[in-house]
N, C-alpha and C positions, 0 to 999 in steps of 0.2 A: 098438503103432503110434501114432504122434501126429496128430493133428490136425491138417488142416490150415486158414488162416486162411480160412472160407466166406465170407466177403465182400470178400475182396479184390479190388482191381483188376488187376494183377500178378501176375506170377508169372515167376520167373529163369531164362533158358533158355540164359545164357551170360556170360561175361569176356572185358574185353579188357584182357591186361595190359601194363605195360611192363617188360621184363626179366620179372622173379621177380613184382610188386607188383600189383595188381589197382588202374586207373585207371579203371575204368567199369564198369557191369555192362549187359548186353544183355536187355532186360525186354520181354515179351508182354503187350498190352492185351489183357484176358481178354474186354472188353466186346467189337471190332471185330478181335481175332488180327492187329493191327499190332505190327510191334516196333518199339522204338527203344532208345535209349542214354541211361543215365543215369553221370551221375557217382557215387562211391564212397560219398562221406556225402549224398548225397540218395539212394541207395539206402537206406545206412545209418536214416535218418530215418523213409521209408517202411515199412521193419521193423518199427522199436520202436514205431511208431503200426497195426502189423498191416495194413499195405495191401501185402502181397506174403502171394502164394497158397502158396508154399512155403518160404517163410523165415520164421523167429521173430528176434527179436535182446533182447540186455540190453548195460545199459551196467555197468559193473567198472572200477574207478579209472579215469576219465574218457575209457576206450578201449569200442567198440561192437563187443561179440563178435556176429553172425551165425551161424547155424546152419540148414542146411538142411531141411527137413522132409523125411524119407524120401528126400536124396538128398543128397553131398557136393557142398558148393557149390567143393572144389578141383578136384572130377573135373569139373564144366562144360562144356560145350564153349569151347572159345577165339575168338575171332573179331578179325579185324582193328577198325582204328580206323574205317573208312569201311563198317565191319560184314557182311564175308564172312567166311564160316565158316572156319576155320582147321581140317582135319582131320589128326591126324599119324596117327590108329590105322593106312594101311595103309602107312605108311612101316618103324612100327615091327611090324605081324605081321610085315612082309619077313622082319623082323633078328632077332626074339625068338621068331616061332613065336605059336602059340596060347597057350603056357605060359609062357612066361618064358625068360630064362636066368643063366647063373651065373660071377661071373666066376671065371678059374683063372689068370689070369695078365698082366703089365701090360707097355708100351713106354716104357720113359723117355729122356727126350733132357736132361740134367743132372739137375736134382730134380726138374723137371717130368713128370708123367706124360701124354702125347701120346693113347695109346691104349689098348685093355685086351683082354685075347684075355679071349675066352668061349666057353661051350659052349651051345646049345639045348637045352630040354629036349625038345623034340621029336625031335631028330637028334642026341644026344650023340655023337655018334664023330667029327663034324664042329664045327672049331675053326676061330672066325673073329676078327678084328683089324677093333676098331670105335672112332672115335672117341671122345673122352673126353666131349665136350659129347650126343652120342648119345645113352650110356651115363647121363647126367645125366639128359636128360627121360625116358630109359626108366624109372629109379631114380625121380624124382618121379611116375611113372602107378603106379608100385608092379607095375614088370616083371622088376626083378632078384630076384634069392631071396635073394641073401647079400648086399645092400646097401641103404644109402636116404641119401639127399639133405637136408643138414642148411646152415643160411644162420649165418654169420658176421658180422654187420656184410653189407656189400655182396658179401661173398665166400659162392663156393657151395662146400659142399664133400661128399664122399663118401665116407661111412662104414662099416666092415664092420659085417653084423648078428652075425655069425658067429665070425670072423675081424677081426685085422688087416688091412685091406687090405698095410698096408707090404709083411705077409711074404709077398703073392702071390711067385711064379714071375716073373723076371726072362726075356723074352723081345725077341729084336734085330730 
């Protein structure tokens, strides 16, 4: 278990990103339980000087890695820019169950893949057709089984863990 920074001011209780990128982070005054919004590298800053209660940072060729203390600072909660909570979990229990699910099959419309049939692991006998961008934020919470979510340049893209995606099942 690590330690965490006892006299901090701070402490990280959420991101607000744009797209993919994390533009601000959502911080607790530990002293008055106000939050507010800081920008990325004065986050950053506040780290490596130990004034955040659950973050450590180091800097490595002239980039500041961040590390959460006893918690993923990419699992955070999300929050808008004007700082309301962004919650997706009961969007995504609707679609994935308690457990996850797995994709078995894909909708293409030319090369592009539109949609992706899946199974629940809570209801496998029941096969649903879920969008592709979905099926993205489900793969970055780490809700698929046989995928995960890999960044390009500005392109997001979707990888089997397993599998090929290509060779899914061709469904109309």
């Amino acid at each position: 278990m690590k330690d965490y920074n006892f006299g901090a001011k701070y402490s990280i209780i959420g991101r607000i990103l744009n797209r993919t990128t994390v533009e601000y982070y959502v911080l607790q005054d530990r002293s008055n339980n106000s939050t507010l919004k800081m920008k990325k590298g004065v986050v950053e800053q506040l780290a490596l000087s130990k004034q955040i209660y659950n973050c450590n940072a180091q800097v490595y060729k002239d980039i500041v890695n961040m590390k959460g203390i006893n918690c993923k600072l990419s699992q955070l909660p999300r929050y808008s820019l004007e700082g309301e909570h962004k919650d997706y979990a009961p969007v995504y229990d609707e679609i994935a169950g308690k457990n996850g699910i797995t994709l078995v099959g894909k909708v293409q419309h030319g090369r592009y893949v539109t949609d992706y049939v899946v199974i629940c692991e809570d209801q496998p006998d029941k096969l649903m057709k879920i969008p592709r961008e979905i099926i993205i934020k489900l793969a970055k919470d780490g809700r698929v089984t046989n995928a995960k979510v890999q960044m390009n340049g500005p392109h997001t893209l979707l990888r089997g863990t397993k599998e090929n995606l290509a060779r899914l099942r061709n469904y109309v």
